[in-house]
C-alpha positions in Angstrom: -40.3 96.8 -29.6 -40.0 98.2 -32.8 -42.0 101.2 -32.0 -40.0 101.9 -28.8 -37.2 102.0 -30.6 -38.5 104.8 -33.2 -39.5 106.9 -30.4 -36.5 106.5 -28.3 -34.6 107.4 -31.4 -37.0 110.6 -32.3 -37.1 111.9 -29.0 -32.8 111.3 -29.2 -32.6 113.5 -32.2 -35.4 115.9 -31.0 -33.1 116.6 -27.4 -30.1 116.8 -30.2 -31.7 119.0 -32.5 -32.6 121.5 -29.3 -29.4 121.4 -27.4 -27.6 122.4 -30.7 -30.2 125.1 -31.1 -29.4 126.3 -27.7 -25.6 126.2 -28.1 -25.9 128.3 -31.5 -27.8 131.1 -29.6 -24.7 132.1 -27.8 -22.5 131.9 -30.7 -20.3 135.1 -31.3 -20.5 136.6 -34.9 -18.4 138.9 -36.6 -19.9 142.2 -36.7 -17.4 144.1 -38.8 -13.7 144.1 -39.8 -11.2 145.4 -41.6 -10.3 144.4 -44.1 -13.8 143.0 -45.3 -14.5 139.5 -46.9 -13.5 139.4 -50.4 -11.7 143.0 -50.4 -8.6 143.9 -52.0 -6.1 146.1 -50.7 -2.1 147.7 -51.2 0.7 145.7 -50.4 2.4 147.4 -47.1 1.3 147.8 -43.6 -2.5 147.5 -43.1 -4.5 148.0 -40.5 -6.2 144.4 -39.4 -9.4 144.5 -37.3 -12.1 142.3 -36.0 -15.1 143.4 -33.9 -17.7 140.7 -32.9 -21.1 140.7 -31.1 -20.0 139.4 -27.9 -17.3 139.9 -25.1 -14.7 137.1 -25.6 -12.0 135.8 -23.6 -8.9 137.1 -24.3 -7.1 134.5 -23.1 -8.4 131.5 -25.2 -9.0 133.2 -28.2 -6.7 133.6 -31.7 -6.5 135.2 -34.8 -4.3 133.7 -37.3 -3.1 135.1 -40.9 -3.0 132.4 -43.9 -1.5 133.0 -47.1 -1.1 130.9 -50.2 1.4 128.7 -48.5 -1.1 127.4 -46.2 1.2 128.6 -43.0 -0.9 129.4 -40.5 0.7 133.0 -38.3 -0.3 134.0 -35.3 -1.3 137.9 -35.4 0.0 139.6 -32.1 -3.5 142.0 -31.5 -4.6 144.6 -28.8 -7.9 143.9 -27.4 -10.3 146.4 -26.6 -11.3 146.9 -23.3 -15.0 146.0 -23.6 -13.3 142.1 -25.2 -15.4 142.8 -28.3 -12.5 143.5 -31.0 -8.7 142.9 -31.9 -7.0 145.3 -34.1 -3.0 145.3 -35.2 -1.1 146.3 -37.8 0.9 144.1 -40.2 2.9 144.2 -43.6 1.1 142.0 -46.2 2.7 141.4 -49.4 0.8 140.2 -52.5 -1.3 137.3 -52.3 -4.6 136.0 -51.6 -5.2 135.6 -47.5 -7.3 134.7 -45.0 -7.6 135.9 -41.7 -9.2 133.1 -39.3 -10.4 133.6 -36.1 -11.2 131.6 -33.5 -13.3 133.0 -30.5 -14.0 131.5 -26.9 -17.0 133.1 -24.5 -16.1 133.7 -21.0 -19.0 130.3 -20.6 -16.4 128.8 -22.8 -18.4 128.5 -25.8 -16.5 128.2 -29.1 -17.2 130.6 -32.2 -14.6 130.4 -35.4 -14.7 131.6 -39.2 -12.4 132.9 -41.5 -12.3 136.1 -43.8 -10.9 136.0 -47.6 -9.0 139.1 -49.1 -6.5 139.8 -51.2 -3.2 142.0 -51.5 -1.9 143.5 -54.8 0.9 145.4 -56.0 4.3 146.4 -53.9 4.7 147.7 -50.6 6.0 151.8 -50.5 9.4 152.1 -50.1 10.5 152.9 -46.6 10.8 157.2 -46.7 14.5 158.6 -46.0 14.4 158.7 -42.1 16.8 162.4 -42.3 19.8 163.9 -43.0 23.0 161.4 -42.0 25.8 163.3 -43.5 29.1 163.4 -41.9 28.7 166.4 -40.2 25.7 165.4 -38.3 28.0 162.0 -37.5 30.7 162.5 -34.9 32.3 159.4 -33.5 32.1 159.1 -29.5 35.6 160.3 -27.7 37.8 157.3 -26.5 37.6 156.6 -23.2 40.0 153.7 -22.9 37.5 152.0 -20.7 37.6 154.6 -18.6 34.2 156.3 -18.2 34.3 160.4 -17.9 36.4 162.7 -19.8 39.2 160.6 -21.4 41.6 163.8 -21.5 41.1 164.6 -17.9 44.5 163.2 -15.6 43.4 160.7 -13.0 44.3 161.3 -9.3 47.0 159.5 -8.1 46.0 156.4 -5.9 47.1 156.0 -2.7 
């Protein structure tokens, strides 16, 4: 009985050990991204990327932005229309990050991970937009909530 057992129990991990092989062949990876793991960049608006090996879906799938506070934000991205990468824009301040990711297949197959970087230094100050003197800045004519010229005489009602 004892030696049933055995064999039940190493044919049980032998079925394990191949069904988790199997569901690790389909398992997305990340093929490149922006920023990289470990890499330190300017505080400001950065460009955020992620391109994997596989079509994902869209749907079921999340990138989130952690900082030191441990908040987790969820990073509004534009997929590509192949459903290989997510890209966006966002301000970063200083701080140590890391952008997790958490990708499902279209056969519903679950891929995750999570990419360290760092920001240093200030964001840019905004540049001045133009010129807004006063001459450029002309209040709109009263209309007394009247809409048309305000000056013009109205026609008498019947």
């Amino acid at each position: 009985m004892k030696k049933f057992c055995k064999i039940t129990m190493i044919t049980s991990m032998a079925m394990v050990g191949v069904m988790v092989s199997g569901l690790s062949a389909h398992a997305i990876s990340v093929q490149s991204s922006i920023p990289k793991a470990n890499q330190t960049l300017q505080a400001g608006n950065q460009e955020i990327m992620v391109k994997y090996d596989h079509d994902f879906n869209q749907f079921r799938s999340r990138l989130l932005l952690v900082g030191e506070t441990g908040e987790p934000i969820l990073i509004p991205a534009t997929v590509s229309l192949d459903h290989t990468e997510v890209k966006t824009t966002y301000p970063l301040k200083a701080g140590k990050y890391q952008l997790q990711w958490q990708i499902w297949t279209w056969k519903g197959e679950e891929s995750s991970g999570s990419i360290p970087f760092t920001v240093v230094g200030t964001a840019p100050a905004p540049a001045p937009v133009g010129d807004h003197s006063a001459a450029n800045l002309s209040p709109a004519p009263a209309t007394n909530g009247q809409s048309g010229n305000a000056n013009a005489k109205q026609a008498p009602s019947n």
